[in-house]
Backbone as CSV, one residue per row, in Angstrom:
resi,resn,N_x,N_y,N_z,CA_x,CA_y,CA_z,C_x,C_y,C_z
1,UNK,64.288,63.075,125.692,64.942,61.831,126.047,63.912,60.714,125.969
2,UNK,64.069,59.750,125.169,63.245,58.714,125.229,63.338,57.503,126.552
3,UNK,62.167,56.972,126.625,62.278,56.222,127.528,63.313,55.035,127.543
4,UNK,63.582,54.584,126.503,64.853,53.710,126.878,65.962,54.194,126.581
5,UNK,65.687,55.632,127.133,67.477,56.456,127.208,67.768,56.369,128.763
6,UNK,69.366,55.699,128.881,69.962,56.203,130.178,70.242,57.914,130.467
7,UNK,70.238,58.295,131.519,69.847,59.171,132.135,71.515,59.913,131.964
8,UNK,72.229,60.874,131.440,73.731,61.237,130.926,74.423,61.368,132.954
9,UNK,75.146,61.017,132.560,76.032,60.629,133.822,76.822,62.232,133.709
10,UNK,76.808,62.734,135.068,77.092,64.361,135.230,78.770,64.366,134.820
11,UNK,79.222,65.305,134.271,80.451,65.457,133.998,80.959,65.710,135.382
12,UNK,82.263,65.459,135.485,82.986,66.041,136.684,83.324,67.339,136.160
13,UNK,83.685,68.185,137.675,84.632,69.149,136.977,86.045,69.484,137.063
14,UNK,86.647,69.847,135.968,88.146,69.556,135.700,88.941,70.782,136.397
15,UNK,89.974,70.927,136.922,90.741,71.943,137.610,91.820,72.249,136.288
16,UNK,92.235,73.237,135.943,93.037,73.773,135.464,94.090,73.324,134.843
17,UNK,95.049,72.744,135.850,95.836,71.803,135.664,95.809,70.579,135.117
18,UNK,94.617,69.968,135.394,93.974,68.696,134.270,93.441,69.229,133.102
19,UNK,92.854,70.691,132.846,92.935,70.565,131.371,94.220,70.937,130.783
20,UNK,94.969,71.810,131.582,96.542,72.078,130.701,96.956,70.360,130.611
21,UNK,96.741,69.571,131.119,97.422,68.248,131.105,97.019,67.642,129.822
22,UNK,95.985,67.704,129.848,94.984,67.564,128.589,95.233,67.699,127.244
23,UNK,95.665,69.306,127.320,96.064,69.548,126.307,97.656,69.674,125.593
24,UNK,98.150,69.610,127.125,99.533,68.962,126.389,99.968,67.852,125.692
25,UNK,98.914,66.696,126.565,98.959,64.940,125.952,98.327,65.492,124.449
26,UNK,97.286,66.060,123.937,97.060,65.860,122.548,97.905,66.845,121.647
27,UNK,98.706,67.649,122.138,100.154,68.329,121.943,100.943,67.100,121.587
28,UNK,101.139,66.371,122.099,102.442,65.377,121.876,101.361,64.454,121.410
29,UNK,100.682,63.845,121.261,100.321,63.244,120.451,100.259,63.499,118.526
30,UNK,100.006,65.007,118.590,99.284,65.351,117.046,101.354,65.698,116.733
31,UNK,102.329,65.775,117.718,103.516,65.609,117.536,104.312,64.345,116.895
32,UNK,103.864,63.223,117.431,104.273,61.870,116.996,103.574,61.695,116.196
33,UNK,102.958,62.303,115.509,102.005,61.928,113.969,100.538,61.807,114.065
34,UNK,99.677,61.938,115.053,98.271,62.021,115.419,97.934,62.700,114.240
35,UNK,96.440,62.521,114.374,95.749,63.493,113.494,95.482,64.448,113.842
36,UNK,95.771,66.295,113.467,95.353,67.277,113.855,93.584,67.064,114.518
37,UNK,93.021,67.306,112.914,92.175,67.236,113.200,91.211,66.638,114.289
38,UNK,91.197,65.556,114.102,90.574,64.498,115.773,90.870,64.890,116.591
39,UNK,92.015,65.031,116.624,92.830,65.255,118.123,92.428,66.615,118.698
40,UNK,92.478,67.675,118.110,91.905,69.115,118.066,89.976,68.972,118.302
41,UNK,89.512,68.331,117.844,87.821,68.232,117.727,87.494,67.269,119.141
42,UNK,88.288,66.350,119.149,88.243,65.589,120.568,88.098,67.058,122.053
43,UNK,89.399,67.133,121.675,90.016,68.223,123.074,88.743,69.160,122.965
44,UNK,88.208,69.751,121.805,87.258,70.540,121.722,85.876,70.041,122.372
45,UNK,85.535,69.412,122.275,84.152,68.430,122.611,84.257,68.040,124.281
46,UNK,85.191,67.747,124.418,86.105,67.472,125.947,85.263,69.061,126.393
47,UNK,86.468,70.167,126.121,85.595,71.735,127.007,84.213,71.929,126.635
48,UNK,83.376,71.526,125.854,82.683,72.352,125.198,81.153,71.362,126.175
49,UNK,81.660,69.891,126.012,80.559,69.178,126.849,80.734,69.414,128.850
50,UNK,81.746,69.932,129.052,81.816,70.147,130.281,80.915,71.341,131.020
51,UNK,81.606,72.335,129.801,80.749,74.018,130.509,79.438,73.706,129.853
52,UNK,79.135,73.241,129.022,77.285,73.110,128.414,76.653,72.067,129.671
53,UNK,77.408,71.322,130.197,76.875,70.488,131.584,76.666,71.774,132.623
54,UNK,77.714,72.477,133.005,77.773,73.196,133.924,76.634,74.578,133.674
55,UNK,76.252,74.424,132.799,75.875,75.727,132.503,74.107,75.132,132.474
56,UNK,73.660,73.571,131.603,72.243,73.067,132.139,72.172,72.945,133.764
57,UNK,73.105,72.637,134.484,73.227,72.468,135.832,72.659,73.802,136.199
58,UNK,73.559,75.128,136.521,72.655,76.342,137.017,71.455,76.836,136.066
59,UNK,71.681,75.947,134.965,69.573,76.735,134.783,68.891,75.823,135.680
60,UNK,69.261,74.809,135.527,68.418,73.738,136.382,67.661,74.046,137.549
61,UNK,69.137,74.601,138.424,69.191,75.532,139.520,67.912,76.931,139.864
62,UNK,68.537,77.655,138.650,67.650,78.640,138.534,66.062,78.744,138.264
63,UNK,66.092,77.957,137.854,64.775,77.787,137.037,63.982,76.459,138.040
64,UNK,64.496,75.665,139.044,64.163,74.815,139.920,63.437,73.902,139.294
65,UNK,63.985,73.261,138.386,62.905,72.075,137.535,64.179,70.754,137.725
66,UNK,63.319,69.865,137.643,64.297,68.881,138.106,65.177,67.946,136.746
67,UNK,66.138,67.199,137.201,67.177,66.967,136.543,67.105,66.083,135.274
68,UNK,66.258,65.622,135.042,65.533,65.039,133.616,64.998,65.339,132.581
């Protein structure tokens, strides 16, 4: 991280029901004519940056080095 990088703001974490919500809105979206693609790579990037947060979080943990 360079020094004039802001520091990534922690993901929340999502309950179940907000990602089924999730993925129903880009359901009806790629329905009314969306783009598969985006819409599919979005939703993807959505799970994929959440658990890769959650998952630097317990090494963090584990490994006791601090959050930077």
């Amino acid at each position: 991280m360079s020094a004039n990088a802001e520091p990534e703001e922690p993901r929340r974490k999502t309950t179940a029901e907000q990602r089924e919500a999730r993925a129903r809105e880009t359901l009806q979206k790629i329905s009314a004519g969306g783009d598969l693609g985006l819409e599919a790579l979005t939703l993807s990037n959505d799970f994929t940056d959440e658990y890769t947060g959650r998952f630097r979080a317990w090494l963090r943990r584990r490994l006791g080095r601090s959050t930077s």
